[in-house]
C-alpha positions in Angstrom: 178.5 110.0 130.0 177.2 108.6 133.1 173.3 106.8 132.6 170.6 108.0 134.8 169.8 105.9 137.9 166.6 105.0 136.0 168.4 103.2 133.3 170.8 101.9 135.7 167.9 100.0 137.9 165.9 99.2 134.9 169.0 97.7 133.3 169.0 95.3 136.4 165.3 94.8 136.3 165.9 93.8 132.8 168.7 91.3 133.4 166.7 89.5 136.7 163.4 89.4 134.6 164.7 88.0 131.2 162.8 91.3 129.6 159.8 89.6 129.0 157.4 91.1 126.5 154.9 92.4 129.4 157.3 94.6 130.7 156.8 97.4 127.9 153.9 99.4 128.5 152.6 101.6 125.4 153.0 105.0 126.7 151.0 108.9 125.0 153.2 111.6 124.2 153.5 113.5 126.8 152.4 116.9 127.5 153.7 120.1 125.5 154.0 119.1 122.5 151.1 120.0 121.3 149.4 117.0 120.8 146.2 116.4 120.2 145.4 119.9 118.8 142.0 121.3 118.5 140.5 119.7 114.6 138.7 123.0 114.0 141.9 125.1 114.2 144.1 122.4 112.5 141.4 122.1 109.0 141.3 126.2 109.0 145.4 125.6 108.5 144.6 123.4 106.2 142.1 125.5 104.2 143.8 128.5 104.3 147.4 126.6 103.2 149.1 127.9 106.7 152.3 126.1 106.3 153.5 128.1 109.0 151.1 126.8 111.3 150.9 123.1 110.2 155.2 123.2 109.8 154.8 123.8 113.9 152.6 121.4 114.6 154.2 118.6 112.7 158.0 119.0 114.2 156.6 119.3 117.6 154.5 115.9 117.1 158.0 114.6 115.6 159.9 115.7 119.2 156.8 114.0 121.2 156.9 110.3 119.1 160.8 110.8 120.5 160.2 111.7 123.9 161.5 108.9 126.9 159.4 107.2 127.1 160.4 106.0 131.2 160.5 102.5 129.6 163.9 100.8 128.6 164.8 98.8 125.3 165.5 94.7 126.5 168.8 93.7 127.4 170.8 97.3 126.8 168.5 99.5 129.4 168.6 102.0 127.2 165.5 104.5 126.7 163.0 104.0 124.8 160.8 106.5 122.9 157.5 107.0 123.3 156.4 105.6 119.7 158.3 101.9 119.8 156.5 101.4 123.3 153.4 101.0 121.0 152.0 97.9 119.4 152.6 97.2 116.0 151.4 94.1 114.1 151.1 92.1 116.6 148.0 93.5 117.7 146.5 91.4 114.6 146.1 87.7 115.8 146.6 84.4 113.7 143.5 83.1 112.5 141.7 81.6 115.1 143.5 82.7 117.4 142.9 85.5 120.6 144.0 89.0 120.3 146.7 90.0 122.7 146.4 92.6 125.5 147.0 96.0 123.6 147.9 97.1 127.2 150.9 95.4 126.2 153.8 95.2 123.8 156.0 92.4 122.7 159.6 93.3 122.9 160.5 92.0 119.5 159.9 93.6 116.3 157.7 92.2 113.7 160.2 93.0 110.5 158.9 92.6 106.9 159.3 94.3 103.8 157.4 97.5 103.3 154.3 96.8 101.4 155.0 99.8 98.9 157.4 97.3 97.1 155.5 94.3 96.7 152.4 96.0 95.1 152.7 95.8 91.0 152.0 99.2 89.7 149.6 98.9 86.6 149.0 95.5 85.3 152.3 94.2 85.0 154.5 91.8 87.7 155.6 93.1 90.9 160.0 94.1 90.4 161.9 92.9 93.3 163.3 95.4 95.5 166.8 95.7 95.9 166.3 97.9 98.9 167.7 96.1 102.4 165.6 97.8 104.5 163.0 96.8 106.8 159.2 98.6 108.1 156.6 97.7 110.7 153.6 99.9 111.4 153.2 101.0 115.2 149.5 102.4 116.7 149.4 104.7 119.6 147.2 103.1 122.8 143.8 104.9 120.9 144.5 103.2 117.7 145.4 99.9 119.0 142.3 99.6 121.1 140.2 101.0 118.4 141.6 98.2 116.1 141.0 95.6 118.9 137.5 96.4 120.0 134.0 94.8 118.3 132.5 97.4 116.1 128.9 96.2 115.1 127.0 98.3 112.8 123.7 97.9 114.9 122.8 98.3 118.5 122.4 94.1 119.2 123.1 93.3 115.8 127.0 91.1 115.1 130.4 92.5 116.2 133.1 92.9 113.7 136.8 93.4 114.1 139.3 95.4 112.0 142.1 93.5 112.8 140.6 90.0 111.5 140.7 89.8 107.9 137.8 87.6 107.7 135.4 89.6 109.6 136.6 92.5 107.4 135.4 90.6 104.4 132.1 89.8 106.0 131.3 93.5 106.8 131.9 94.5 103.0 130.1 91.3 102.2 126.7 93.0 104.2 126.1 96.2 102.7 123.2 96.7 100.3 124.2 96.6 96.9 122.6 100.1 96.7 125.0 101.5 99.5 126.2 104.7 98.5 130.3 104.4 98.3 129.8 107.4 101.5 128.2 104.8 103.7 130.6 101.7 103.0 133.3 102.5 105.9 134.4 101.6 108.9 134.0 103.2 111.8 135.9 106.4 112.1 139.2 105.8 114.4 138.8 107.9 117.9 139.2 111.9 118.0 138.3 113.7 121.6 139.4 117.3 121.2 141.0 119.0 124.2 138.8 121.0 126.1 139.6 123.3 129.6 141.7 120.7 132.2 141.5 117.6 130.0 144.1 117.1 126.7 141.7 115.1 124.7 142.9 112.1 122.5 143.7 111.2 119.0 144.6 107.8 116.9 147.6 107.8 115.3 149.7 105.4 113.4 153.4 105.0 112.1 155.2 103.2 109.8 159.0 103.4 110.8 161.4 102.4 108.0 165.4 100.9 108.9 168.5 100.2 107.7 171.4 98.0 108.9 174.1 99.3 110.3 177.1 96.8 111.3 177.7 97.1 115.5 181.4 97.0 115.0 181.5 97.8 111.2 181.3 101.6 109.4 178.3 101.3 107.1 176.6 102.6 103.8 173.5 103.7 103.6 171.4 105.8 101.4 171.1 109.6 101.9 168.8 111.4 99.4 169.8 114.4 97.3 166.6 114.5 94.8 167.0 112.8 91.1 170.6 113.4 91.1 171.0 111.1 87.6 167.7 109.6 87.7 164.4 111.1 85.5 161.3 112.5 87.0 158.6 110.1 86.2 156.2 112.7 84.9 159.1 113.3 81.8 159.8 109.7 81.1 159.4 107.3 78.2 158.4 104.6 78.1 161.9 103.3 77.5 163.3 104.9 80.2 160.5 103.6 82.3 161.8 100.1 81.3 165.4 100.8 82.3 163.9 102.1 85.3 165.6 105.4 85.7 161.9 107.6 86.4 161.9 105.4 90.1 164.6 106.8 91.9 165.1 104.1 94.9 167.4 104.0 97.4 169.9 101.3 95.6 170.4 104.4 92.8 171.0 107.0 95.1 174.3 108.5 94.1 175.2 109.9 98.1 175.8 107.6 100.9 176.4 108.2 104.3 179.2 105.6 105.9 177.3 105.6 109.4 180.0 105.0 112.1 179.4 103.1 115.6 183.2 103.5 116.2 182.9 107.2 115.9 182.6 109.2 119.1 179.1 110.1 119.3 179.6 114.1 119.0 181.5 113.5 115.9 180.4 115.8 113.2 178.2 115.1 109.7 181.1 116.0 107.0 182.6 114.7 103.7 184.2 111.4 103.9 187.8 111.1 103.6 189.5 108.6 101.6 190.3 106.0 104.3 186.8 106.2 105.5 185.1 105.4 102.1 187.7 102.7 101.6 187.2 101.2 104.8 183.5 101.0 103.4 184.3 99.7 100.1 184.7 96.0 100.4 181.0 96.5 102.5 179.6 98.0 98.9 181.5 95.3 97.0 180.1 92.5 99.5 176.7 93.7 99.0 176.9 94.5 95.4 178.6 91.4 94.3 175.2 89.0 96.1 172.9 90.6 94.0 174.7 91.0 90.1 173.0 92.8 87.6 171.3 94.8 90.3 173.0 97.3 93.1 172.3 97.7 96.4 174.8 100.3 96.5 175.5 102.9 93.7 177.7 105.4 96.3 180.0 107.7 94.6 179.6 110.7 96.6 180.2 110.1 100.8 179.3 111.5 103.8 180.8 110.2 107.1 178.3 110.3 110.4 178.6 108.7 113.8 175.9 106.3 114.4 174.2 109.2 117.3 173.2 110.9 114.0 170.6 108.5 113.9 167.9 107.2 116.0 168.9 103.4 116.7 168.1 99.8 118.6 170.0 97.1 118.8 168.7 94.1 116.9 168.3 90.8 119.0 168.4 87.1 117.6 165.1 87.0 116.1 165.1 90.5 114.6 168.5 89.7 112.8 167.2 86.8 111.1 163.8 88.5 110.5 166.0 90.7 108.2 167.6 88.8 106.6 164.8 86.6 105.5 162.8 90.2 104.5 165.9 91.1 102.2 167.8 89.3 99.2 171.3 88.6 99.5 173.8 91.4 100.3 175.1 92.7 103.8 173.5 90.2 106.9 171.8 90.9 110.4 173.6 89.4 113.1 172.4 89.9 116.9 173.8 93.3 118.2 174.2 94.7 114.8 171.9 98.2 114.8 168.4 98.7 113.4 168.6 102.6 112.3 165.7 104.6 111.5 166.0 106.4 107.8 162.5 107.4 107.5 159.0 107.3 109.1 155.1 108.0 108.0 153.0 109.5 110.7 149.2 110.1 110.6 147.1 111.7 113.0 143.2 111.5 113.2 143.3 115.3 114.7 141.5 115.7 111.0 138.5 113.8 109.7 141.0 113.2 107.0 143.3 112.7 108.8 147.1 114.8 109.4 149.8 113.6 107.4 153.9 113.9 107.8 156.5 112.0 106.6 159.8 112.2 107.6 163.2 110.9 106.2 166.8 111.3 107.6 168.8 114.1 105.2 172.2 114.6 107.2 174.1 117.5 105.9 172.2 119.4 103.7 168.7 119.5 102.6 167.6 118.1 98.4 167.8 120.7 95.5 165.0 122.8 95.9 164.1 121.2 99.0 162.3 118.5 96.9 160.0 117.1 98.7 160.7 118.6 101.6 163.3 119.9 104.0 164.4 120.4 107.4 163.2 123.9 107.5 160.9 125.6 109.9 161.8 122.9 113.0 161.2 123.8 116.5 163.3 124.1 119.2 161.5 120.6 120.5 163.6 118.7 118.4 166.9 117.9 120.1 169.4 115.3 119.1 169.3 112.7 116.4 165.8 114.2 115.7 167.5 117.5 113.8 169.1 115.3 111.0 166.1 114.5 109.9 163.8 116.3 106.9 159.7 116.2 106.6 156.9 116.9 104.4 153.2 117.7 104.9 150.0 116.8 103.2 146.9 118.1 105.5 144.9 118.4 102.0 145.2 116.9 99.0 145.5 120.5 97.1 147.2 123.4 98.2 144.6 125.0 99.9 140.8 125.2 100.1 140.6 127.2 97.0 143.3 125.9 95.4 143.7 123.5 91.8 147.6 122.7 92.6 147.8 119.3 94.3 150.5 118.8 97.7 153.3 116.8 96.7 154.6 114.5 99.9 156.3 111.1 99.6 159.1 109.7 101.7 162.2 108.8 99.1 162.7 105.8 100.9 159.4 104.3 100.0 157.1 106.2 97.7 160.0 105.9 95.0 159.1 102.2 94.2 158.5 100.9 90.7 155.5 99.2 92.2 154.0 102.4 93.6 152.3 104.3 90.1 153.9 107.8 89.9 155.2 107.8 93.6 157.5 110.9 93.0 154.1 113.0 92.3 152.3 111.4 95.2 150.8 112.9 98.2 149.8 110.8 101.6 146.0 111.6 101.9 145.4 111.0 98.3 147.2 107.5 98.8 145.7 106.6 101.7 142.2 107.5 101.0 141.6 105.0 98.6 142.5 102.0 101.2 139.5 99.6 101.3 138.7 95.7 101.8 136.6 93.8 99.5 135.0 90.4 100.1 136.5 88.2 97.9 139.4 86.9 98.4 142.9 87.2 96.7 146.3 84.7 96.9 148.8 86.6 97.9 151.3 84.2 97.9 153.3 83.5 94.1 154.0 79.7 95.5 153.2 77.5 98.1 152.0 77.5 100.6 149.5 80.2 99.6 148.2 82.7 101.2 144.9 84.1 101.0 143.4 87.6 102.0 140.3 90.5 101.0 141.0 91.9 98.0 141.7 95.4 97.8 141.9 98.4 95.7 145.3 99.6 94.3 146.8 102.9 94.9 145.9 105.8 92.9 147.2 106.0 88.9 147.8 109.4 89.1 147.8 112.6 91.1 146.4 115.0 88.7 143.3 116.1 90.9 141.6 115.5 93.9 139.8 112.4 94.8 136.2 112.7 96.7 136.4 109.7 98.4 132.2 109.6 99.2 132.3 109.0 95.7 135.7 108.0 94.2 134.3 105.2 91.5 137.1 102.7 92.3 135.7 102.0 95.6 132.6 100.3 94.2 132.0 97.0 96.1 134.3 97.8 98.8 134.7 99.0 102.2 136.6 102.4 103.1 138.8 101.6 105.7 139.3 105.3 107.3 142.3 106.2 105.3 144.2 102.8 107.2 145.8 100.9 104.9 147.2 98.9 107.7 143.5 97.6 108.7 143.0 95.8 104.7 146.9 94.7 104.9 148.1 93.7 108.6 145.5 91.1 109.5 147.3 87.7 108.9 145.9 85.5 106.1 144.6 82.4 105.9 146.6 79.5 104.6 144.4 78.5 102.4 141.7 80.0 100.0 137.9 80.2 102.3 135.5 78.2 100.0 138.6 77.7 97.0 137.8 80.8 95.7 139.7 82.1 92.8 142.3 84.7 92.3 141.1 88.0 91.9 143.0 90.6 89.5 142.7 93.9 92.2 144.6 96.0 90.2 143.1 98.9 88.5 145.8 101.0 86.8 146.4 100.9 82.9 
C-alpha cells in the first residue's frame, strides 16, 4: 500500500529533526464522534440503564481515541492516534523540579508495571505478577492542564498542585478536622457542555495496557475466554484462594493468540495450525523456563492473527529496556520489537461521576456469556484493528437509578490480580471513587533506596452495594481526589521519608 504524502514528508521531517520530543503536539478527538456529549442526556442513560444509548456512545469515543491524529510516531512516520499524542506521566515533575509544557509530549513512553499488581489485597504481602505486560496512563489536553495548573482553595489564599505529591499531602493536611468527608476533594476536573456552534470540553484519562510482540518473531499472547479452568472468586475457599485459582490472570489463560508480524496484514483471525503453534513453542518454553514454578504462558488452545489485528508502535531503545526492567525474566524487549495494545481503561468527566469503559482485545469470538463484556452493539465508527477488540460499561455503580443489582466491569488483563480484592466482581466507578491522598506518608519501596509517598486508601473489599462517596467512612482523614487514582499515584516520590516519618499500614481490607 502506498503511504500518504503526509507520512511520506513527515517521515523526512522526522529523519532531519532527530524527532525530538517537541514535535508531538497533544491533539482532541475530532469532531463526529460524539464527543463530549451533553451530561444531562448521558446521567438520564445512566438512570434509566439505557445500554443502548450508553453502548453508542462508548464505541464511538473508542473510534475517536483512534482517530489520526495528523501527527507521526518518531523514526517509522507512521500515524499516530489521537490518544498517544497526549501526555502521560510525564506531566508529573521530579521533586523540585519544573513541570513540563503540557502543550507538549515526550516521544518516549514512560513504561512501568500497572499499579493493580503491586497493591496487596487485604492484609497480606503483595504476590509478584507473572504478567509481562506494561501500562502508562495518558490525559487528554483538558486533564493535563487541569493537573498542571495551581488550584488554591481561597481567592489569595496558597496554590496547590495535583501533580506534586507533597502539595497533595499539604492540602489533606489543611482541612478542619470537622470537614465533612463531602467537602475533602479536589477540585472537580473540567466539564463545558456543548452548546449551539461551540463542542464544549471534557477531561478524560486512559490507562493503555501492552504486550510484546517479537518484530521478526510469531508471538504468544493472552486472549481471554472467561474462567476457562479457573474459579470465580465469589465460590472459592480459602484453599483454593491459596492455590490461587479464584484470580484468573493472564499467565493462566488457557487461549493464546500467536500474533504474527510476518503475516500479511489482511490475514485472517483463525485456529492455529500445527507448524504455527510449534513455531511458537520454544517462545513458551523460553519464557516459561525464566520463571519456574510459575508460568507466563499456560497456552493450550491457539489462535493465529497478523500483527494488523492489533493496534501497535514500535518500541525504541529506551522503551525496550523500560520493559524489561518492569517485567521478571521471560521473553526480552529489544529496539524494533512491537509494543501491542491488549487492553485500555477510559474515563470521561462528561458525568460528575464520571463515564467509564474498558476495553480489551478478544479476537475471534467473544467470552461465554459475554462475561464481562463483548464486542456487541459497535458502530460503524470503528474500523480496523479497533473491531477485534471487546468493552464493558459502568456509568453507575448499580444497574440503574432504581436498581439493587450492582454493574460488573473489569478489564481481564488487570482487574484479575491477586492484589486487587474481588476484581472479577468489580466495577470502575466503585473502584475509582474511593481514590484519595492522605497526609502522612508511606515507603513504598521494600529496599533501598526508599521511596516515600501520601498514603492512600485501598480499593474497595467488596462490591456488594453502592458506595456514597460524600460519606463512604474509609475516606476519613483523607482527600477525595475526583475519582483519579492517577493524581494520589503518578506524582513521583521523594527519596527519602519528609521529617523520618514512619510507615503507615494503608490497607483496610480483612
Amino acid at each position: 500500500m502506498r503511504q500518504p504524502v503526509r507520512t511520506l514528508l513527515m517521515t523526512c521531517l522526522c529523519v532531519l529533526s532527530a524527532c525530538k520530543p517537541s514535535d508531538i503536539t497533544p491533539r482532541p478527538i475530532p469532531p463526529g464522534y460524539g464527543f463530549p456529549g451533553d451530561r444531562n442526556e448521558i446521567q438520564g442513560w445512566a438512570d434509566a440503564w439505557n445500554t443502548a444509548r450508553i453502548t453508542t456512545k462508548a464505541w464511538n469515543l473508542w473510534a475517536g481515541l483512534h482517530a489520526d491524529s495528523g501527527e507521526v510516531y518518531p523514526g517509522t512516520g507512521l500515524p499516530m492516534p489521537v490518544w498517544d499524542t497526549w501526555n502521560g506521566e510525564e506531566i508529573f515533575p521530579a521533586p523540585n523540579q519544573p513541570t513540563p509544557d503540557p502543550s507538549q509530549r515526550k516521544a518516549t513512553h514512560a513504561f512501568h508495571g500497572p499499579r493493580q499488581f503491586h497493591h496487596p489485597a487485604g492484609s497480606g504481602p503483595a504476590v509478584t505478577p507473572t504478567e509481562q505486560l506494561v501500562s502508562f496512563n495518558k490525559f487528554n489536553p483538558e486533564m493535563a492542564a487541569y493537573l498542571t495548573q495551581a488550584h488554591p482553595l481561597t481567592a489569595g489564599g496558597p496554590p496547590y498542585y495535583y501533580n506534586q505529591f507533597t502539595s497533595l499531602a499539604a492540602l489533606n493536611s489543611q482541612w478542619p478536622a470537622n470537614t465533612p468527608i463531602a467537602r475533602r476533594a479536589v477540585q472537580q476536573a473540567p466539564y463545558t457542555a456543548p452548546s449551539a456552534g461551540k463542542r464544549g470540553s471534557a477531561a478524560m484519562e486512559l490507562k493503555p495496557v501492552l504486550y510484546l510482540v517479537k518484530k521478526s518473531q510469531p508471538t504468544p499472547v493472552p486472549v481471554w475466554r472467561g474462567f476457562e479452568g479457573s474459579l470465580h472468586s465469589a465460590t472459592c475457599t480459602p484453599e483454593q484462594q491459596e492455590q490461587d485459582q479464584c484470580h484468573p490472570t493472564p499467565s493462566l489463560w488457557l487461549t493464546c493468540a500467536i500474533v504474527d508480524p510476518t503475516a500479511p496484514a489482511n490475514a485472517p483471525i483463525a485456529e492455529a495450525s500445527a507448524e504455527q503453534i510449534q513455531r511458537v513453542a520454544p517462545l513458551i518454553a523460553q519464557a516459561n523456563n525464566a520463571n519456574p514454578g510459575a508460568p507466563i504462558f499456560s497456552c493450550q488452545r491457539y489462535l493465529h492473527a497478523p500483527l494488523s489485528a492489533l493496534y501497535s508502535f514500535r518500541m525504541s531503545a529506551d522503551e525496550a529496556q523500560a520493559f524489561n526492567s518492569t517485567n521478571i525474566e521471560g521473553l526480552q524487549a529489544e529496539a524494533g520489537d512491537f509494543a501491542v495494545l491488549t487492553a485500555m481503561h477510559v474515563n470521561t468527566k462528561e458525568l460528575v461521576n464520571w463515564t467509564w469503559q474498558t476495553f480489551w482485545w478478544q479476537p475471534g469470538l467473544d467470552a461465554p456469556d459475554d462475561f464481562p463484556g463483548s464486542k456487541k452493539g459497535m458502530t460503524d465508527k470503528v474500523t480496523g484493528a479497533g473491531r477485534n477488540y471487546a468493552m464493558c460499561t459502568a456509568y453507575r455503580q448499580t444497574q440503574g437509578a432504581g436498581s439493587n443489582k450492582m454493574v460488573v466491569c473489569f478489564n481481564p488483563y488487570l482487574e484479575t490480580s491477586p492484589n486487587i480484592p474481588l476484581g472479577v466482581q468489580s466495577n470502575c466507578m466503585t473502584c475509582h471513587g474511593t481514590a484519595a491522598v492522605g497526609s502522612a506518608f508511606v515507603n513504598t519501596a521494600s529496599s533501598p533506596p526508599a521511596a516515600w509517598a501520601p498514603q492512600t486508601p485501598s480499593y474497595p473489599c467488596d462490591y456488594k452495594t453502592p458506595i456514597d462517596f460524600a460519606t463512604y467512612p474509609w475516606l476519613a482523614g483523607f482527600t477525595s481526589t475526583d475519582f483519579s487514582w492517577a493524581i494520589p499515584a503518578d506524582p513521583q516520590p521523594l527519596p527519602q521519608s519528609p521529617n523520618n516519618l514512619p510507615l503507615v499500614d494503608t490497607l483496610n481490607c480483612p
